[in-house]
C-alpha positions as CSV (number, residue, x, y, z in Angstrom):
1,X,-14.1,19.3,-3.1
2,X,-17.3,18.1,-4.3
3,X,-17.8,14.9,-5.7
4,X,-19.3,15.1,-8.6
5,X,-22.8,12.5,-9.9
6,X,-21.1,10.2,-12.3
7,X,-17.2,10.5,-12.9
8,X,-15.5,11.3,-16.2
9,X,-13.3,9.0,-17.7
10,X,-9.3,10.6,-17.8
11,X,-8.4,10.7,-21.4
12,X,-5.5,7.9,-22.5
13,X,-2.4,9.7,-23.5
14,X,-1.7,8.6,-27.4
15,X,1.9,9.8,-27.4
16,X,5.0,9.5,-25.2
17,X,5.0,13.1,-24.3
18,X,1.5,12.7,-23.7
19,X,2.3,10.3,-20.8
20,X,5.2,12.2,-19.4
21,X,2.7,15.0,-19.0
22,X,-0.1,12.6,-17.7
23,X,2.7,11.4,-15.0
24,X,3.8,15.0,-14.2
25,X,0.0,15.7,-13.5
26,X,-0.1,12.1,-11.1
27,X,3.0,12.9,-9.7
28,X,2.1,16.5,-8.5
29,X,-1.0,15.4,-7.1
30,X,0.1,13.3,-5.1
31,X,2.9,15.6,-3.9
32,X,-0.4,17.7,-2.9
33,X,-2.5,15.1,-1.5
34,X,0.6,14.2,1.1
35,X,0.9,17.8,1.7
36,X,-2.5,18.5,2.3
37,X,-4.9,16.0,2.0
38,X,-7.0,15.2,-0.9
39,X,-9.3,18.9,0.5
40,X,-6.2,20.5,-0.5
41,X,-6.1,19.2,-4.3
42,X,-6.9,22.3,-6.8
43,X,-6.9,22.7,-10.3
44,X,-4.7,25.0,-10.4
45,X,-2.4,23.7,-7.6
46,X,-2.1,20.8,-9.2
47,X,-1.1,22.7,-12.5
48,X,1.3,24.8,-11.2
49,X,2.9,21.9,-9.5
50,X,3.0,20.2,-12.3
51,X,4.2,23.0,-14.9
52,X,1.7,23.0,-17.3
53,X,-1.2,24.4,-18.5
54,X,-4.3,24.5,-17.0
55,X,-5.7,23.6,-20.4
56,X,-3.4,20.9,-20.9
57,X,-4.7,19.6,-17.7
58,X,-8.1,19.3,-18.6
59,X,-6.8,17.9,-22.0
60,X,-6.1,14.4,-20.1
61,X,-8.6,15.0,-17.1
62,X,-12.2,16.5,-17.4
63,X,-11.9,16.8,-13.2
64,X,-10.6,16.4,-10.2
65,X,-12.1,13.3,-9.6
66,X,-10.4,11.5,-12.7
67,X,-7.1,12.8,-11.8
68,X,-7.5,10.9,-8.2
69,X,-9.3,8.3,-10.1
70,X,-6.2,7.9,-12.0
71,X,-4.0,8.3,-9.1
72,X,-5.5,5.7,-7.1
73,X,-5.5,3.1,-10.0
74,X,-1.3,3.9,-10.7
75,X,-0.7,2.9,-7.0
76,X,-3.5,0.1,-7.0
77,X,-1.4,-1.3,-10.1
78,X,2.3,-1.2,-8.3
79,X,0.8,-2.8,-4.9
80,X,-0.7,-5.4,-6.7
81,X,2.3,-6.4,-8.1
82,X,4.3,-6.2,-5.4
83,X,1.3,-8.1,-3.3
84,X,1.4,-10.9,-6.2
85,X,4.6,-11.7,-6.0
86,X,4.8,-12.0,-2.4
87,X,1.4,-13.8,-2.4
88,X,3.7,-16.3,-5.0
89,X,6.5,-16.4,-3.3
90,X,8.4,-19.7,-2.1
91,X,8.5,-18.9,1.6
92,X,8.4,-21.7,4.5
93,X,6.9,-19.1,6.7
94,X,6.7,-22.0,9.4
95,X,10.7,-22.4,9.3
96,X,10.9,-18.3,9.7
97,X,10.9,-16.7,13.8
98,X,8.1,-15.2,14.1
99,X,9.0,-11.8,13.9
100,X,10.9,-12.6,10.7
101,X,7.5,-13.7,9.0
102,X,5.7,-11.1,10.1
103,X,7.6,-8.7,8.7
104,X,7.7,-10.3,5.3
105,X,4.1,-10.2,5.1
106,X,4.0,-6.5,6.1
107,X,7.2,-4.6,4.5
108,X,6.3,-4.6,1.3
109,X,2.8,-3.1,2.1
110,X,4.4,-0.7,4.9
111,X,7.5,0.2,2.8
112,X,5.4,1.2,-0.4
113,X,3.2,3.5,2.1
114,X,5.9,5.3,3.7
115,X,7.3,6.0,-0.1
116,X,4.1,6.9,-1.0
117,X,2.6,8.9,1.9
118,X,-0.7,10.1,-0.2
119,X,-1.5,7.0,-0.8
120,X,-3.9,6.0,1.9
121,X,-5.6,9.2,1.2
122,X,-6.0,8.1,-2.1
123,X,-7.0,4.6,-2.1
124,X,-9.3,4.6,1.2
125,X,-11.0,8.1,0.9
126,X,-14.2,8.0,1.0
127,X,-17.3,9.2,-1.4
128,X,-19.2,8.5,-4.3
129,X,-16.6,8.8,-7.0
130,X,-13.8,6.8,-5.0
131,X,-12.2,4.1,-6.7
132,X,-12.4,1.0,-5.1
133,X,-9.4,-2.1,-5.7
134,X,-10.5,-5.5,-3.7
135,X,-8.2,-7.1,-5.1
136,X,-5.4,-5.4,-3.1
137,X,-7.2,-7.0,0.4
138,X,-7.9,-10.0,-1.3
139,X,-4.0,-10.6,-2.1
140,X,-3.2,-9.3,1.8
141,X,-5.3,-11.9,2.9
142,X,-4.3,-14.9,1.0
143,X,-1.1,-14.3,2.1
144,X,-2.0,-14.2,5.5
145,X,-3.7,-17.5,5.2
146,X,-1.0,-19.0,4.0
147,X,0.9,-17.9,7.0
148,X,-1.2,-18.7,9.6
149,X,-1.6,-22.4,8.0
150,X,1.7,-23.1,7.9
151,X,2.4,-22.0,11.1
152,X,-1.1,-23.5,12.7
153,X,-1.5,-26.8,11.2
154,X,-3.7,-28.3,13.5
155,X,-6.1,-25.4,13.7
156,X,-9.3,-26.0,11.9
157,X,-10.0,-24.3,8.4
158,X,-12.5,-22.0,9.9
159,X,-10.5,-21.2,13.1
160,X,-7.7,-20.3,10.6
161,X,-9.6,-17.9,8.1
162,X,-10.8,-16.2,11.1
163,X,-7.3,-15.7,12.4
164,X,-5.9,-14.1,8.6
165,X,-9.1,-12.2,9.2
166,X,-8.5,-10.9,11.9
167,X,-4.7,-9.7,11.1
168,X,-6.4,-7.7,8.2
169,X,-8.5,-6.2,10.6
170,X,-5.9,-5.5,12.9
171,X,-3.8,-3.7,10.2
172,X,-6.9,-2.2,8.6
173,X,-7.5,-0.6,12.1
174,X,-4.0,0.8,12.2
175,X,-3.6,1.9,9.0
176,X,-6.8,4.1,8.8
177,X,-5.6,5.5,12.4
178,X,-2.4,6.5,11.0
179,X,-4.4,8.3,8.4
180,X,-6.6,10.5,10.3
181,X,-3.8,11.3,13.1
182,X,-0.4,12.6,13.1
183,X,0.8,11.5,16.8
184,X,2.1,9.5,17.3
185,X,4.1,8.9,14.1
186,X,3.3,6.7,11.5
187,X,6.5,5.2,11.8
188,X,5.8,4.4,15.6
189,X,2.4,3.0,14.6
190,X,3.8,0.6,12.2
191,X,6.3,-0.5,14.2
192,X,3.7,-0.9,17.2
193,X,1.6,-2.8,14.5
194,X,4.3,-5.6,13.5
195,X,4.2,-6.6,17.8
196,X,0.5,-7.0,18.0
197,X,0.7,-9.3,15.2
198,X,3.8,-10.9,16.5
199,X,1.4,-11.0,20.0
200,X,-1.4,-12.0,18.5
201,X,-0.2,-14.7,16.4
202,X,2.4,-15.6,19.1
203,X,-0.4,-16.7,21.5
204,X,-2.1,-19.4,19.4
205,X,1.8,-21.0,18.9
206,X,2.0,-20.8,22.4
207,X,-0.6,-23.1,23.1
C-alpha cells in the first residue's frame, strides 16, 4: 500500500447508524491488520469484512490511510484512558514487591495489546501518513517515574529520569521485536519482559 502525499480527513458519522457502520468498518480492519499486517488491508477486504458497500466505505473514508488513521486514533483514545487513570492512581508502589509493581505498571499496556493484537501495527507503523500519539509514551513514562521515585528515594533526579527512561526503552525494544517476529511468542516475550524490569530495577534496590 502506498502512502499517499497529504491524507484525507475520514468523514464524521452524523447519525447513529452512521457510527455503527464507521465501527463495523474499524472493527474489520483491524480483524485484517492482525490477520495480515497493515500490507494485507484492501478496499474491498475490508468491505467485505465489514458487510457493506464499497461505496458506503468511501462514504466515511476517502482512503486507506484514513481508515488506519481512524483506527490508530480509536485505540490511541482507549490507551490513554486506561494510561491516565493508572498514571492517577493512589498506589504506594514502594510498599508493593517488586514484581507486584512491575506488573501494575505493565498489565494494563500488555493486556490491551494482547486484546488488541493489530494494534502495534497500527500505532507504530511507519510512513508519511502514520498517525503519531506522544502522549501515550508521555503517560508510560510518568508513571514510571513515579515508580522508580518511590522506590529510589535517594537517587538523584537525573539518575532517576534516566532509569524511567530507560524502562521505556527497554519495553519499546520488546514491543517492536514482538511486532516484526513471531517466535518466540508474544506471550513469552512479555513475560520475559516483566523479569528484565524486575532485574533491572532490582539491582539499583540492591545496592
Amino acid at each position: 500500500m502506498t502512502p499517499v502525499p497529504r491524507q484525507r480527513p475520514a468523514r464524521p458519522p452524523l447519525q447513529e447508524r452512521g457510527q455503527r457502520r464507521v465501527d463495523a468498518i474499524l472493527d474489520a480492519a483491524a480483524t485484517i491488520v492482525a490477520e495480515r499486517g497493515v500490507a494485507g488491508l484492501t478496499v474491498h477486504g475490508v468491505a467485505r469484512r465489514a458487510r457493506t458497500a464499497i461505496g458506503s466505505m468511501y462514504h466515511f473514508f476517502p482512503d486507506l490511510e484514513a481508515v488506519l488513521g481512524a483506527l490508530a486514533d480509536r485505540h490511541a483514545r482507549t490507551l490513554r484512558g486506561e494510561l491516565e487513570a493508572l498514571s492517577a492512581a493512589p498506589v504506594d508502589w514502594a510498599a508493593l514487591p517488586l514484581d507486584v509493581a512491575v506488573d501494575g505498571f505493565l498489565d494494563p499496556l500488555l493486556t490491551y495489546i494482547e486484546r488488541h493484537p493489530d494494534v502495534l501495527h497500527v500505532l507504530r507503523r511507519p510512513g508519511r501518513g502514520a498517525r503519531r500519539h506522544p502522549e501515550l509514551e508521555a503517560l508510560l513514562l510518568q508513571t514510571a517515574e513515579r515508580i522508580v521515585r518511590a522506590r529510589t528515594p535517594e537517587a538523584s533526579p537525573a539518575a532517576r529520569a534516566a532509569r524511567a527512561a530507560t524502562m521505556l526503552a527497554v519495553v519499546d525494544g520488546v514491543l517492536t521485536r514482538t511486532e516484526r517476529v513471531a517466535s518466540p511468542p508474544a506471550s513469552t516475550m512479555m513475560r520475559e519482559l516483566k523479569r528484565a524490569i524486575v532485574g533491572y530495577l532490582g539491582s539499583y534496590e540492591a545496592i
